[in-house]
matplotlib code that plots the C-alpha trace (Angstrom):
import matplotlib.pyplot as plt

x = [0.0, 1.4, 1.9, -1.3, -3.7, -2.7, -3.0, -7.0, -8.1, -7.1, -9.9, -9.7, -11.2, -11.8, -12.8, -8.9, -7.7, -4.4, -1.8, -0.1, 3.0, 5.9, 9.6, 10.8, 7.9, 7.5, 10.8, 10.0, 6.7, 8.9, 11.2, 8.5, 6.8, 10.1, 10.1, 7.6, 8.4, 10.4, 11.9, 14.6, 15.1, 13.7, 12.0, 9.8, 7.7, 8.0, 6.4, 4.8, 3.9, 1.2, 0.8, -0.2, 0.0, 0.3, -2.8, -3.9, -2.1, -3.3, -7.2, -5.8, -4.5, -7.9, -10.0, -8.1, -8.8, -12.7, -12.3, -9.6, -12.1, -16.0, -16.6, -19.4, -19.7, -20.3, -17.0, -15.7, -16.7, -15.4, -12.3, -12.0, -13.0, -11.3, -7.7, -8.4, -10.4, -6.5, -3.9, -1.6, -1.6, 0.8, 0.7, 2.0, 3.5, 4.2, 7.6, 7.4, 10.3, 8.9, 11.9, 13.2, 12.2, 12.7, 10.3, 7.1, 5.0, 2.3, 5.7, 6.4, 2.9, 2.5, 5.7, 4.9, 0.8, 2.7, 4.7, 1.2, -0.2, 3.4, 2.8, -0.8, 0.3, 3.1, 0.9, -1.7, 1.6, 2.0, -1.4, -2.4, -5.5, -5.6, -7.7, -6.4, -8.4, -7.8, -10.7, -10.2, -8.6, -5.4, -5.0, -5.3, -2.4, -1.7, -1.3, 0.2, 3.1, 3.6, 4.1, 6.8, 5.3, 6.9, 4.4, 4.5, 4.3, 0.9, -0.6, -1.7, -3.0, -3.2, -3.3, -4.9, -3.2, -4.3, -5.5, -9.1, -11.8, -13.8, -13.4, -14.8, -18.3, -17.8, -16.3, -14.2, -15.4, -13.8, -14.2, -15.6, -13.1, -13.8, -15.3, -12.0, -10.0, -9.5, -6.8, -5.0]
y = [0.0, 3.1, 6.3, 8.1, 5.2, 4.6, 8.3, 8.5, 5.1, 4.2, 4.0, 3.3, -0.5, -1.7, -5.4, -7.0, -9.8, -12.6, -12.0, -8.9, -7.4, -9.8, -8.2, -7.9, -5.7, -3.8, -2.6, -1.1, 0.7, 2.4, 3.4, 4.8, 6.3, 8.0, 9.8, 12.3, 16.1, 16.9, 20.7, 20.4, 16.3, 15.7, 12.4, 13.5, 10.3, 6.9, 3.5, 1.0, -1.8, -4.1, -8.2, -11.4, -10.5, -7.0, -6.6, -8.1, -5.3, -2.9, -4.1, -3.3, -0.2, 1.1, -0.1, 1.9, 4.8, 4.0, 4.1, 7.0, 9.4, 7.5, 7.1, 4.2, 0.5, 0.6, 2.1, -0.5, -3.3, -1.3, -0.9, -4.8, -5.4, -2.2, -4.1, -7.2, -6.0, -6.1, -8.9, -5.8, -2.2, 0.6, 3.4, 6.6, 8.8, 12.5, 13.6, 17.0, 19.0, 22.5, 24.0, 24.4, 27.8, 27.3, 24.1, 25.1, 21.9, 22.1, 21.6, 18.7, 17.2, 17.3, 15.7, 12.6, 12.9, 12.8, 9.7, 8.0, 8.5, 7.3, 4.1, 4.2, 3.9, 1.4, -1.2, -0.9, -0.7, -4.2, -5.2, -4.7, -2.5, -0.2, 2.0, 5.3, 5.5, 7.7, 8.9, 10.3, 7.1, 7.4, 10.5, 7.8, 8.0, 4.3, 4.3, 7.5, 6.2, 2.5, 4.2, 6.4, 10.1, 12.9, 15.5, 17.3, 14.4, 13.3, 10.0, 10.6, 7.3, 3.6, 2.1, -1.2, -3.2, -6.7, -8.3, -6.8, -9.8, -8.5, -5.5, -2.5, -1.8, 1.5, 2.6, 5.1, 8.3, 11.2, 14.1, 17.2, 19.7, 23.1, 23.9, 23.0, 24.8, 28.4, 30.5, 33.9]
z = [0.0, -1.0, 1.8, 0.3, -0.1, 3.8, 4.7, 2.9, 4.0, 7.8, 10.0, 13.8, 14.5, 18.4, 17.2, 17.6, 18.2, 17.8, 17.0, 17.6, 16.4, 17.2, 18.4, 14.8, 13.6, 17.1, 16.7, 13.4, 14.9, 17.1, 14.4, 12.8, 15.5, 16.3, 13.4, 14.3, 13.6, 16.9, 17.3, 19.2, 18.7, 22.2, 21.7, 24.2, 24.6, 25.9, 24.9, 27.4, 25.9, 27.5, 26.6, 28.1, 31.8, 31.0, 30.3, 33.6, 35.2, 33.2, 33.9, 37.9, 36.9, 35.1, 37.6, 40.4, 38.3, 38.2, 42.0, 42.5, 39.8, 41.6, 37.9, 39.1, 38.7, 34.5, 34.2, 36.4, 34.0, 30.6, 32.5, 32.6, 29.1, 27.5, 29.0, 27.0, 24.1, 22.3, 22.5, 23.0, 24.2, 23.7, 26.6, 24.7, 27.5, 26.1, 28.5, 28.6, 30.0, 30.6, 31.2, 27.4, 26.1, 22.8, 22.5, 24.5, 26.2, 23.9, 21.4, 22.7, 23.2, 19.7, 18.8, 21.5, 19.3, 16.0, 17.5, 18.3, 14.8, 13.2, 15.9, 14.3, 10.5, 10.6, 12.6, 9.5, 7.1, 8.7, 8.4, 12.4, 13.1, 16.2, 17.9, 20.0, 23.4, 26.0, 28.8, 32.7, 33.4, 31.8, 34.3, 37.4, 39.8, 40.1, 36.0, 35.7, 38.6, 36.9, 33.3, 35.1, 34.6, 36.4, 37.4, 34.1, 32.5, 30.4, 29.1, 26.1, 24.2, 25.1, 21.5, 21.2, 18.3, 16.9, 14.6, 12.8, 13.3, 10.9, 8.1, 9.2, 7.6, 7.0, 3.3, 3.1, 1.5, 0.7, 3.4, 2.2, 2.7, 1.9, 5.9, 7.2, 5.0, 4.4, 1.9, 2.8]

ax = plt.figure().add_subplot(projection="3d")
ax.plot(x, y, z, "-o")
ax.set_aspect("equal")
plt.show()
């Protein structure tokens, strides 16, 4: 698939599944997630991937949010599935160091959203779908302390990768763009 048929036609999908990326093509997510537009070559962003028992702890981690945020006993059970709905899950963490003048925060959470996207389009390069979800629970202290955020720190995505088990229903059409775009 070349880079523009990719660009117009990726689509979020939640229905995953086995397998997941193995080591080999992992590595080359990253690479490609690292490639993000980055003033100042910061990197600022780090990876936590989530597999097998993983994903147990990240059902723990979710659920302590529920609790921490009284977000009721419906969350409680989307926090269990939402940690399994994927054979794998990628915590984006966006490492902002305010103290550089010449790259403001909202810099650098750009660069570590850029990063996610780049994660986004080389799973689907390599034939994985993926979904982006985030919510008041990725702001929960016992998640936000075992992905290793300082205090300025913000997690930004947990990306669900798999397998699709089934083609997303949807076609793609092409987006109307004049009411988003404007010339000077």
């Amino acid at each position: 698939m070349d880079a523009l048929t990719l660009l117009t036609t990726r689509k979020s999908n939640k229905k995953l599944t086995t397998p997941a990326p193995n080591a080999e093509q992992l590595e080359q997510i990253f690479q490609a997630a690292m490639r993000a537009p980055d003033h100042g070559k910061l990197k600022p962003y780090h990876f936590v991937v989530m597999k097998n028992e993983g994903l147990n702890k990240l059902e723990k981690l979710l659920k302590a949010a529920v609790i921490e945020f009284d977000l009721g006993e419906e969350r409680l059970k989307k926090a269990e599935n939402l940690a399994h709905r994927a054979p794998m899950v990628i915590g984006v963490v966006a490492k902002v160091d305010p103290t550089i003048a010449k790259v403001p925060g909202w810099e650098q959470m750009l660069s570590a959203g850029c990063a996610t996207y780049g994660l986004q389009l080389a799973a689907q390069t390599l034939g994985f779908d993926n979904v982006w979800i985030s919510g008041k629970w990725i702001n929960g202290t016992a998640l936000r302390e075992a992905f290793g955020c300082r205090e300025q720190d913000r997690v930004i995505a947990l990306v669900m990768i798999g397998t699709g088990t089934e083609k997303a229903e949807r076609e793609c059409r092409v987006i109307e763009t004049k009411y988003f775009v404007s010339y000077l």
